[in-house]
N, C-alpha and C positions, 0 to 999 in steps of 0.2 A: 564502493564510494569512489569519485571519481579524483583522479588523479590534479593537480593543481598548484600554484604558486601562489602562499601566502602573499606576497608582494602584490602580484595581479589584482587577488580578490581582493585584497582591500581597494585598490584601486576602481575593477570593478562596483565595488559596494559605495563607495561616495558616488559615483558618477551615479548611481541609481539612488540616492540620496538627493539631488538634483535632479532627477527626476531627466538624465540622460538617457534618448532613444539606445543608442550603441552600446552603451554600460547595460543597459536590461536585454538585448540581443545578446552581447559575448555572455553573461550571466545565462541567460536563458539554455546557450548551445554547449556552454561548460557544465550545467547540470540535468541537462534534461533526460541523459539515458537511466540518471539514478533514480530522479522524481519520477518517472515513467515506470522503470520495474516496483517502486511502491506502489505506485497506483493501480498498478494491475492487480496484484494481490488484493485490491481491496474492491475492483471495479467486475461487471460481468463481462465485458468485453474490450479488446484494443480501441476501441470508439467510444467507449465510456468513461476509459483511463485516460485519453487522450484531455477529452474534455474536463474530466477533475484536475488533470497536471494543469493545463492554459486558466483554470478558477485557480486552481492555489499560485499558480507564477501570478498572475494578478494581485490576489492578496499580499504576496511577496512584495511586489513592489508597491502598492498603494499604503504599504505600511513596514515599509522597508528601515525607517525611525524609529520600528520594537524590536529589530536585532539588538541583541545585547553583542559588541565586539567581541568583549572576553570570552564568550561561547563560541564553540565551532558555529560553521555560519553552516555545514550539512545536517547540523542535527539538528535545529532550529530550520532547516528548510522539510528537512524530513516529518517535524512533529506539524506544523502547516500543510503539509501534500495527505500526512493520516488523517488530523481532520476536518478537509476540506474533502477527503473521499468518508467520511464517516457523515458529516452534514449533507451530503447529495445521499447515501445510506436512509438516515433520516427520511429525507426530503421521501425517498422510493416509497420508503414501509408504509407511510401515510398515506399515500397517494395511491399502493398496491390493498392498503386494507378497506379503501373505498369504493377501490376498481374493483378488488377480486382476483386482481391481475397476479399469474407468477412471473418470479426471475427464471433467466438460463443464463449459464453462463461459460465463456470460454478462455483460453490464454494461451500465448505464444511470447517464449522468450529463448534466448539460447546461452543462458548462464550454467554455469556446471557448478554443484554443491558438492561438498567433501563425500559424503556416504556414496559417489558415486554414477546416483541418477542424475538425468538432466536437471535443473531448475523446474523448467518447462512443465515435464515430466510431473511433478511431484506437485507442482503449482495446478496441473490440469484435474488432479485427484482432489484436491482444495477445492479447486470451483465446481466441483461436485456437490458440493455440501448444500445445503440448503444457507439462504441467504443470512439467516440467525448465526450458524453452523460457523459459517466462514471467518465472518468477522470479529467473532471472540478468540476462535483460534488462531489466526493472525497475528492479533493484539495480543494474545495472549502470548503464543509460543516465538510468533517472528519479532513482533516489536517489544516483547519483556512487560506489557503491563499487568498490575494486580488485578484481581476481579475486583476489587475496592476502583481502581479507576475505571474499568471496565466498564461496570454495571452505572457509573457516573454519567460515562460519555457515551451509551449505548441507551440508557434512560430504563434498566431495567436491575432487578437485586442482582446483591450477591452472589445469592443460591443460585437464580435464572444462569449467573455467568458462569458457575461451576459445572452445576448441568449440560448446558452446551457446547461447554469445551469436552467435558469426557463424552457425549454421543456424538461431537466431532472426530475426537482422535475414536472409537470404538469403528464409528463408518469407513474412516479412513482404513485401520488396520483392517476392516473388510473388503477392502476394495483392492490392498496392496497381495492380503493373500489369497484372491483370486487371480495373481499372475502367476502363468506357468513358468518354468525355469528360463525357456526360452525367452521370453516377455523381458525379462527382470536382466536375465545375461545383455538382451539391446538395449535395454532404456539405461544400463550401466556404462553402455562404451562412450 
């Protein structure tokens, strides 16, 4: 989460209440490294996340009047960047189940996670998954939601969301103990 001065953002946040250019610029350059590694998580490529962060900064500000102040203003940006990359998810499935068409997908980021491995690293085995795959695991395991909101905002059951989270984590623990020692000793440093 990015580092900041209560004082500023508010400040920031009414100037984008007035629907101030510069207020939504400093706003936009103060939060974009964070709304950027969600979106990647949820996007197939850096040109896809790119494009979900600039829709959801968008909806930030064109409805910048449903901030509630008393809430952190990153969690409420965070829960906007997930589903404005889950509504372009949507948008793909429909459009992929007409075409026929598959996802691929890649990522680059250089944050470092406790267990050791890179972000990157461990994000790139994620975007392995199949598109279903990914997106419950996510929500699931990074962003904390239930399969009860899951299967809500994904438009499928329960069972569907449970399912796919265990032959997510199952694919993944296949894919992680297919690294040699060596593998595992660099992706640690």
């Amino acid at each position: 989460m990015p580092a900041y001065n209560s004082a500023v953002l508010s400040e920031l946040l009414r100037g984008c209440l007035e629907r101030n250019r510069r207020s939504q610029e400093r706003l936009y350059k103060m939060f974009c490294p964070y709304a950027m590694r969600i979106c990647l998580r949820y996007s197939k490529n850096e040109e896809e996340a790119l494009e979900v962060m600039n829709d959801g900064f968008f909806k930030i500000f064109t409805k910048i009047e449903t901030y509630d102040p008393d809430r952190p203003f990153p969690v409420w940006l965070r829960r906007v960047m997930v589903n404005t990359a889950l509504d372009r998810y949507r948008q793909e499935v429909k459009f992929h189940e007409m075409d026929g068409g598959a996802l691929t997908d890649t990522f680059a980021s250089d944050e470092t996670i406790s267990s050791g491995m890179a972000y990157d690293e461990i994000l790139s085995f994620i975007h392995q998954l199949t598109p279903a795959y990914r997106m419950v695991f996510c929500l699931a395991v990074i962003d904390g939601y239930s399969h009860e909101e899951i299967a809500g905002k994904l438009g499928i059951s329960v069972g569907a969301s449970k399912s796919n989270l265990a032959r997510a984590r199952e694919k993944l623990r296949a894919m992680l103990s297919k690294l040699s020692a060596d593998e595992y000793a660099r992706m640690a440093r």
